[in-house]
C-alpha positions as CSV (number, residue, x, y, z in Angstrom):
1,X,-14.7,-2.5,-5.4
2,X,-16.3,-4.7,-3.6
3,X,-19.6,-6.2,-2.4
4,X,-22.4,-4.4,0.3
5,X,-22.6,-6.3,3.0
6,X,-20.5,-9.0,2.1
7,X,-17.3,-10.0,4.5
8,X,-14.4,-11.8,3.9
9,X,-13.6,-13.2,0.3
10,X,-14.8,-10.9,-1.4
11,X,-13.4,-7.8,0.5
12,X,-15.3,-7.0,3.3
13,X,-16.4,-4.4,5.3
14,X,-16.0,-0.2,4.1
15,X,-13.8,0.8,6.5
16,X,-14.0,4.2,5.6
17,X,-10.6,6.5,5.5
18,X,-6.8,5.4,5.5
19,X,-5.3,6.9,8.0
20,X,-1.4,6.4,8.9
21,X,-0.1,5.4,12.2
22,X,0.2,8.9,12.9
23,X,-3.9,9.3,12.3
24,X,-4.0,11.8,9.5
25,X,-6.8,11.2,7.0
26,X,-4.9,11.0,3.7
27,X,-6.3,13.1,1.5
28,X,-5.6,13.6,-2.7
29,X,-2.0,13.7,-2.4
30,X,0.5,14.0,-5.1
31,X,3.0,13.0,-2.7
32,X,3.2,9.4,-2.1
33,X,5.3,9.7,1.3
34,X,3.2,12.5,2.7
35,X,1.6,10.1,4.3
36,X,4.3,7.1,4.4
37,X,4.8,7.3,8.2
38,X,4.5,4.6,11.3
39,X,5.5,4.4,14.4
40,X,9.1,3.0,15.1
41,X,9.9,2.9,18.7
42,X,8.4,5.8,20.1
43,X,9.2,8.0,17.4
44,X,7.1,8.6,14.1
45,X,9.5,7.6,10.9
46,X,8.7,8.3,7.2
47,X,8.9,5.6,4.7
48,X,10.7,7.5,2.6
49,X,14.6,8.5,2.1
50,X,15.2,12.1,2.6
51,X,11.5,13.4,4.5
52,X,11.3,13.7,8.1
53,X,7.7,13.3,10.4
54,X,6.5,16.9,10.8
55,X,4.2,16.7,14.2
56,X,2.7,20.5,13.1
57,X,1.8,19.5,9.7
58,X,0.8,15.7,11.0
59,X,2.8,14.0,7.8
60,X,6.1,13.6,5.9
61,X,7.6,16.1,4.7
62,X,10.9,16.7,2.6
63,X,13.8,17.5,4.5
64,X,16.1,15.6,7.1
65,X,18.6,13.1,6.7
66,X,17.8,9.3,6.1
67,X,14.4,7.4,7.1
68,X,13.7,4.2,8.2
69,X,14.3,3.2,4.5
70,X,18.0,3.2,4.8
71,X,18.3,1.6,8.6
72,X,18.9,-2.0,8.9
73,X,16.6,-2.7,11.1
74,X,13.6,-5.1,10.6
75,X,10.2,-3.9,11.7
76,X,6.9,-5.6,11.5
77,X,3.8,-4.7,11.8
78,X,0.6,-3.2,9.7
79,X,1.9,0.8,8.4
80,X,-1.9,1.4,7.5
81,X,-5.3,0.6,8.0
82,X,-5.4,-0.3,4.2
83,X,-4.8,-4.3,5.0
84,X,-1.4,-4.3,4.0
85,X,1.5,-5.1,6.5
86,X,5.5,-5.7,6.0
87,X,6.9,-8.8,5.2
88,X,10.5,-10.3,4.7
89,X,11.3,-11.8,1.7
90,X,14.8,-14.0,0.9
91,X,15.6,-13.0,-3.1
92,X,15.8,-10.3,-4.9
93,X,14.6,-9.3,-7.5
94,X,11.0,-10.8,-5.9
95,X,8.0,-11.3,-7.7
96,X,4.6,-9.0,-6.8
97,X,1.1,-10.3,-8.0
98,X,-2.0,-8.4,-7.8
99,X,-5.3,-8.9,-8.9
100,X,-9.1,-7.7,-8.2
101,X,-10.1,-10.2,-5.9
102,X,-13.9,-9.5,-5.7
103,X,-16.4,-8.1,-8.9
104,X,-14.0,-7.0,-11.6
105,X,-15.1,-3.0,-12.0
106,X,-11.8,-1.7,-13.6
107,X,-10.0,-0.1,-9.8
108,X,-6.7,1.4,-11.0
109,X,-4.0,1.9,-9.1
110,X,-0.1,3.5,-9.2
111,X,2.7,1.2,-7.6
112,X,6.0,2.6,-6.1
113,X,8.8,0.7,-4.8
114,X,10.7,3.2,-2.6
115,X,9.2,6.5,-4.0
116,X,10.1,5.3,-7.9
117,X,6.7,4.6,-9.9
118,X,7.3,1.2,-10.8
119,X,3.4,1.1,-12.7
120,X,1.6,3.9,-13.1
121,X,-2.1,3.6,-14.3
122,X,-2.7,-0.6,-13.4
123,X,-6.0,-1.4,-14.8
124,X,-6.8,-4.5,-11.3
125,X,-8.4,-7.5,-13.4
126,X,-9.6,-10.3,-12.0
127,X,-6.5,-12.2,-13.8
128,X,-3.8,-12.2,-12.3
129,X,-1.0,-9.5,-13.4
130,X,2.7,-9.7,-12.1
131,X,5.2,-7.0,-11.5
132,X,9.0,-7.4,-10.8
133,X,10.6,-5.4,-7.5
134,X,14.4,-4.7,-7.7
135,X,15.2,-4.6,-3.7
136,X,17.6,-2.7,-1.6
137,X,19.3,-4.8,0.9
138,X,17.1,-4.0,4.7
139,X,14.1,-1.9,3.9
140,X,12.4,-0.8,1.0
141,X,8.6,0.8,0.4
142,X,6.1,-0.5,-1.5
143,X,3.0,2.2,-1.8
144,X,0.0,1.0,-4.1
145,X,-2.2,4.3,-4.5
146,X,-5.7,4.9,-5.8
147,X,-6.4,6.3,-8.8
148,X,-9.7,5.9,-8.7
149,X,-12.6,3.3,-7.3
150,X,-13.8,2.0,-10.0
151,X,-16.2,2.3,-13.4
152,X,-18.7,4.4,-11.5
153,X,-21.3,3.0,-13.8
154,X,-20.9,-0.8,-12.7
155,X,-20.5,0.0,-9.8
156,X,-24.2,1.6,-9.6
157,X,-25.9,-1.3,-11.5
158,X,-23.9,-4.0,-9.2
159,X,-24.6,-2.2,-6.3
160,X,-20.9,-2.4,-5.0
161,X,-19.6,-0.5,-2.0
162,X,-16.8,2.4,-2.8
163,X,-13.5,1.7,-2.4
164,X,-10.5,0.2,-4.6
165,X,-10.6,-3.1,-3.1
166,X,-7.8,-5.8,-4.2
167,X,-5.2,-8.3,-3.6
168,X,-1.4,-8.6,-3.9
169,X,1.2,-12.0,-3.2
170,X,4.3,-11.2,-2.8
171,X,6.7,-14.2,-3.7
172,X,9.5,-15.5,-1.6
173,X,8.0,-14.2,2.1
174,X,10.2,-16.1,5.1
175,X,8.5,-13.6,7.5
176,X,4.8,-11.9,7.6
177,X,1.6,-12.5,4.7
178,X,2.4,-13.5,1.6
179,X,-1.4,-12.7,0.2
180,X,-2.5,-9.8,1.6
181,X,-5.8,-7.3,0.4
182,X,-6.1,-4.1,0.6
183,X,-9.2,-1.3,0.1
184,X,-8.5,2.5,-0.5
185,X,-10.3,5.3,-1.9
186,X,-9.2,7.3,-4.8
187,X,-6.2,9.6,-3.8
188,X,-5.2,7.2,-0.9
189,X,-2.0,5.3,-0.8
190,X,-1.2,2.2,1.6
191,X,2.3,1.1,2.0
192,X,4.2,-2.0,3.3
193,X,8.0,-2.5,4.3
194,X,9.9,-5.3,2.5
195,X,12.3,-6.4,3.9
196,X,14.7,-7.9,1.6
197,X,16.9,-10.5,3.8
198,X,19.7,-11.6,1.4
């Protein structure tokens, strides 16, 4: 969560819904790389290994051979409209922090590296908390997804706008942000590519 009316430190604007590159809302989900999808050339690529862009159903589905997961090829760029973008990072296994970077509410949140739940059920503090990502040579997936916005109850009596609102570092970055924020709302997943550069 985050304050009303209050921009940049302590999370900004309420931008509303994640959408994917691909522009569909993302919507209570139980499959992460539904909505795992950007634009790779002039194609639409799913995050994932094994799902392939399905331009009827306007998301990821499974089904197809390999996705941009298992190419070799670098892309940069912003996969969502959740503040997170990809970055390149020089060691494996890499260091991810997160935190609650604005009033500390209780936002929770599942992490998967590559579709595998590598935290389920994160309590965001305003301490910082540190996770340890096992990288696949070239791409890999990190997804952070909502599991809810908040203790609706402080959020009322602080007055704080909806949204789980945080921030992440990511150690040993050579290319892109290395502290990045991000705001979702519950259901919602935003992804980045790491590129792990060995």
């Amino acid at each position: 969560m985050y304050n009303r009316g209050t921009g940049g430190g302590s999370g900004g604007t309420d931008t509303g819904t994640t959408t994917g590159w691909g522009g569909s809302q993302q919507q209570q989900q139980t499959d992460p790389c539904e909505g795992n999808f950007y634009f790779y050339g002039y194609a639409m690529v799913c995050g994932c290994n094994g799902y392939t862009f399905s331009a009827q159903q306007n998301k990821c589905v499974p089904g197809g051979g390999s996705s941009a997961s298992t190419t070799t090829t670098q892309s940069t760029g912003q996969n969502t409209q959740s503040g997170l973008s990809d970055v390149t990072v020089n060691r494996s296994p890499t260091q991810i922090t997160v935190w609650d970077h604005g009033t500390e509410d209780y936002d929770t949140v599942n992490i998967y590296l590559n579709n595998q739940l590598v935290q389920g059920n994160l309590v965001l503090r305003n301490a910082r908390q540190s996770l340890t990502l096992y990288l696949n040579p070239g791409n890999n997936i990190l997804t952070v997804e909502a599991v809810n916005e908040g203790d609706p109850e402080i959020n009322r009596q602080k007055n704080l706008s909806r949204g789980n609102a945080a921030a992440i570092e990511i150690s040993g970055v050579t290319g892109g942000r290395q502290s990045q924020e991000w705001v979702l709302y519950t259901g919602q997943t935003g992804t980045m590519q790491i590129y792990y550069q060995s």
